[in-house]
N, C-alpha and C positions, 0 to 999 in steps of 0.2 A: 536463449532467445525467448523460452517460453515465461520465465520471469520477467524480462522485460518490457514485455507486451502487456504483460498484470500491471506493471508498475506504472510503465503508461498511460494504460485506460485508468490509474485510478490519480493520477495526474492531473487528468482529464475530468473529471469529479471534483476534483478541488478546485482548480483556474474556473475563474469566472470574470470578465474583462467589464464586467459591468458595475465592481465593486470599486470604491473608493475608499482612499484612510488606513483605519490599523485591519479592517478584514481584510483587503486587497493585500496590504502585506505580509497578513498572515495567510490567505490562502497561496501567495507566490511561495511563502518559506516551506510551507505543507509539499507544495508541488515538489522546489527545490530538493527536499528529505528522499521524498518518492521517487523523482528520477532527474537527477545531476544534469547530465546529458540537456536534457532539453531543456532546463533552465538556463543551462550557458547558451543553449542557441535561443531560445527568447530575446534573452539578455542583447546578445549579440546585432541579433535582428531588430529591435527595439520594439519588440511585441509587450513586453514586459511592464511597460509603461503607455501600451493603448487604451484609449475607453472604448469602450462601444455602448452601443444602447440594444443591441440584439444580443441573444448565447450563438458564442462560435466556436465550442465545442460539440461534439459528438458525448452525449453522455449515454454510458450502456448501464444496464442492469445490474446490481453489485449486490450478492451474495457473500457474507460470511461464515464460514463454519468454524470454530474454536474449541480445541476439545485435548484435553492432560490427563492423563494418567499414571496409574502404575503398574506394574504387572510382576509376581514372584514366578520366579523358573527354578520346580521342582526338582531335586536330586533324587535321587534311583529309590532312599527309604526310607524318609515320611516325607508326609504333605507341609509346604510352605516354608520348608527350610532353606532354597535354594536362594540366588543372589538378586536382588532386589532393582526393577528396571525403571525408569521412569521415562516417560515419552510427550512433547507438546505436538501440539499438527494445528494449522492453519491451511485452510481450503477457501481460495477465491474463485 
């Protein structure tokens, strides 16, 4: 659930009903990628193809953190010998 809610509000960042042409269809596919779900109900409900001239989303504050590394885990007798880790982490 708690992914979802991410992927939602960042959904919610990209739709903007006040665009027309190739943005509008590129911020729909961006939506789309982001979260499935509610592009078939746009779709569905024919939000997907409204204009408006006001923002009728909710846009909240978006924070990214991005950060890889590596890390060696030492065996009992030298340093750095042990087996080699690597880790990505993304923080919304």
């Amino acid at each position: 659930m708690f992914s979802g809610e991410i992927l939602y509000r960042l959904s919610s960042i990209a739709l903007d009903e006040r665009t027309v042409g190739t943005e509008r269809y590129g911020r729909e596919f961006l939506a789309f990628l982001l979260d499935p779900g509610r592009a078939l109900t746009r779709f569905v409900n024919g939000k997907m193809f409204n204009h408006n001239t006001e923002e009728v989303y909710q846009k909240e504050p978006l924070d990214v953190v991005i950060s890889a590394g590596g890390n060696v885990v030492n065996d009992v007798k030298s340093f750095g010998t042990g087996p080699v880790g690597f880790y990505f982490n993304a923080d919304f």
